[in-house]
N, C-alpha and C positions, 0 to 999 in steps of 0.2 A: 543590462543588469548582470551580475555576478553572479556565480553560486560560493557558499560557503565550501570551502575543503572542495570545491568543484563535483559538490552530492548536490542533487534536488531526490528529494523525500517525499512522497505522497501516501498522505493519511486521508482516510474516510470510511464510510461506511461501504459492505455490498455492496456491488451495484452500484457505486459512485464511477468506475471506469479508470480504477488506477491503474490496472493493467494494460488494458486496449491500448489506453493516452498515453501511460507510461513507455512501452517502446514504439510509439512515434517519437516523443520526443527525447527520448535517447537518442535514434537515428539522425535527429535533426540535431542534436548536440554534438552526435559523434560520441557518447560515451555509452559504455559499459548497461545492460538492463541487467536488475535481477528482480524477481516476483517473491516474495518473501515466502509465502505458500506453496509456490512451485518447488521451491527450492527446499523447504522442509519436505514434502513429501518426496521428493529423489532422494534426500536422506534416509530418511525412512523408511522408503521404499514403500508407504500407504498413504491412502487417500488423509484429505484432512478427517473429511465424516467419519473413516476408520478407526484414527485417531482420540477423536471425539468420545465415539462410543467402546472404544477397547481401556480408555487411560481415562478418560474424565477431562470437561474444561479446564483443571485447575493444572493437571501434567502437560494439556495444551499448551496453556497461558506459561508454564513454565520452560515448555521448549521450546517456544515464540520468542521469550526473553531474550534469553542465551542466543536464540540467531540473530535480534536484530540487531542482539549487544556487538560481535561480530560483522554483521552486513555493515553495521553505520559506521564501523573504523577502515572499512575501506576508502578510496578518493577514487573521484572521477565516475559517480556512480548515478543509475537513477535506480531509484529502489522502490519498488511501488508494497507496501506493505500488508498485513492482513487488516482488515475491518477493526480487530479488538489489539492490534499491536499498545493503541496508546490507555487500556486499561490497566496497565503497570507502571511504576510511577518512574522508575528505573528505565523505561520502554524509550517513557516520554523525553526524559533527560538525556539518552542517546543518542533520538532523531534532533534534537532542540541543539543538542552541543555539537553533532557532527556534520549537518549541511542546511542546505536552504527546503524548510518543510512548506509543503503549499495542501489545504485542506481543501480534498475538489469534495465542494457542499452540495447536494440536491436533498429537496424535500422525500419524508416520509413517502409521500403520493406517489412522486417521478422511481422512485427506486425500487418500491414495489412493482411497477407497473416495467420494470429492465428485468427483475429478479421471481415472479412470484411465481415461475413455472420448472426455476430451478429446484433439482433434486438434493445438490451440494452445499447446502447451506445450514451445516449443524444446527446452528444457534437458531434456527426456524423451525426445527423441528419441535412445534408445539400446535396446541388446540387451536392456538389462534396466532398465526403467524402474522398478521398484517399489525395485529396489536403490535406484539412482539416488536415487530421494524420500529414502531411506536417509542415503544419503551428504550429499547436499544439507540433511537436519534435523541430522546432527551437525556439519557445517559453519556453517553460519548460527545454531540456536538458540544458541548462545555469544552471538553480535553481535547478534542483536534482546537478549537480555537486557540485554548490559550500554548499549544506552540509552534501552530502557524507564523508561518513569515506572510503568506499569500492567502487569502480564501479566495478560492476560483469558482463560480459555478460550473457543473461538471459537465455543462453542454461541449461537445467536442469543438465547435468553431471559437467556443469562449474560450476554454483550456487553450486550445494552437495560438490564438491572437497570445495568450499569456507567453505561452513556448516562442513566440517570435520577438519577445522582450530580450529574453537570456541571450547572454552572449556564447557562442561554439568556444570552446576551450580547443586550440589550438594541441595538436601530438597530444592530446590525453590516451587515446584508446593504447590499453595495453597490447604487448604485444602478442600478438596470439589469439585475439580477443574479434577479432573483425566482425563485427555486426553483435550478437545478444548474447548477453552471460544468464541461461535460464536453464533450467529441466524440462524434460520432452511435457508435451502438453498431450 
C-alpha cells in the first residue's frame, strides 16, 4: 500500500503509542520521524504541562494548529501527533488532505493502564483522571475516526503487521536527515 504525499499520520489518544510505533516505522519506511509535542516544546524551549499551565489549553490548541498546519505540508514524513491535535477542525483537514492518517485505537481501560502513573499529561490533571480518559475517548474517538484512512489497534505486533503492508519509498530520506527528525527527549 501507498502513502499519500508519502506521509503516514498518526492520531489517537495518550497512551495509544504514536510515538514508540511511530519511529519504528519510519525506520522501517526509511522516512523522516517527527513527534508533534517534542517538537513544539524544542520550540519553545518548555514542557507541554508548562505550557498548559502558563498559556491555557486554548493558546495550546492554538500553537498545536499552526504546527501541524506546517508538519503536514511536508512529504516523506511520519508524523506522530499530540492526543487533541484532531480537536480543530482546520487540524483535522490538514492530516486528512496531506497524508495517509491511521488512528492507533485502544480502550479507555488499556491506556489508562500504559498512562496512569504519568506525571505529563495536562489534560489529567483532574479529581478524577480515569473519568477524565472517559470523557476525553468519547469526545475524540468520533474525530480520529472520521479521518482515518486505517484504524489499527495499538497493540505493537498489530500496528508492525500494519507497517509491513506500506510500501518503503525508495530515495525519500532527505538529505541530511539519516535516521529521526525529533527534539532531544
Amino acid at each position: 500500500m501507498s502513502l499519500h504525499r508519502g506521509n503516514l499520520f498518526l492520531v489517537g489518544l495518550m497512551g495509544a503509542g504514536k510515538s514508540t510505533l511511530g519511529r519504528q516505522i519510519a525506520r522501517r519506511l526509511g522516512l523522516a520521524f517527527v513527534d508533534a509535542d517534542i517538537e513544539l516544546e524544542r520550540r519553545l524551549g518548555v514542557s507541554i504541562p508548562t505550557i498548559f499551565e502558563i498559556e491555557g489549553e486554548k493558546a495550546f490548541r492554538d500553537r498545536e494548529e499552526a504546527l501541524i498546519a506546517e508538519l503536514t505540508g511536508r512529504d516523506h514524513v511520519v508524523l506522530a501527533t499530540g492526543g487533541g491535535a484532531v480537536v480543530r477542525a482546520a487540524s483535522r483537514d490538514h492530516l486528512h488532505e496531506n497524508g495517509t492518517v491511521v488512528y492507533l485505537h485502544a480502550t479507555p481501560a488499556m491506556l489508562w493502564e500504559r498512562i496512569k502513573h504519568s506525571r505529563n499529561r495536562p489534560m489529567l490533571k483532574v479529581a478524577d483522571p480515569r473519568g477524565r480518559l472517559d470523557v476525553l475517548y468519547a469526545e475524540r474517538d468520533p474525530l480520529y475516526r472520521s479521518i482515518a484512512d486505517h484504524v489499527v489497534e495499538s497493540e505493537r505486533e498489530t500496528v508492525m503487521r500494519f507497517a509491513r503492508t506500506l510500501a518503503p519509498l525508495p530515495d525519500t530520506q532527505p538529505a541530511g536527515t539519516a535516521g529521526l527528525l525529533e527534539g532531544p527527549e
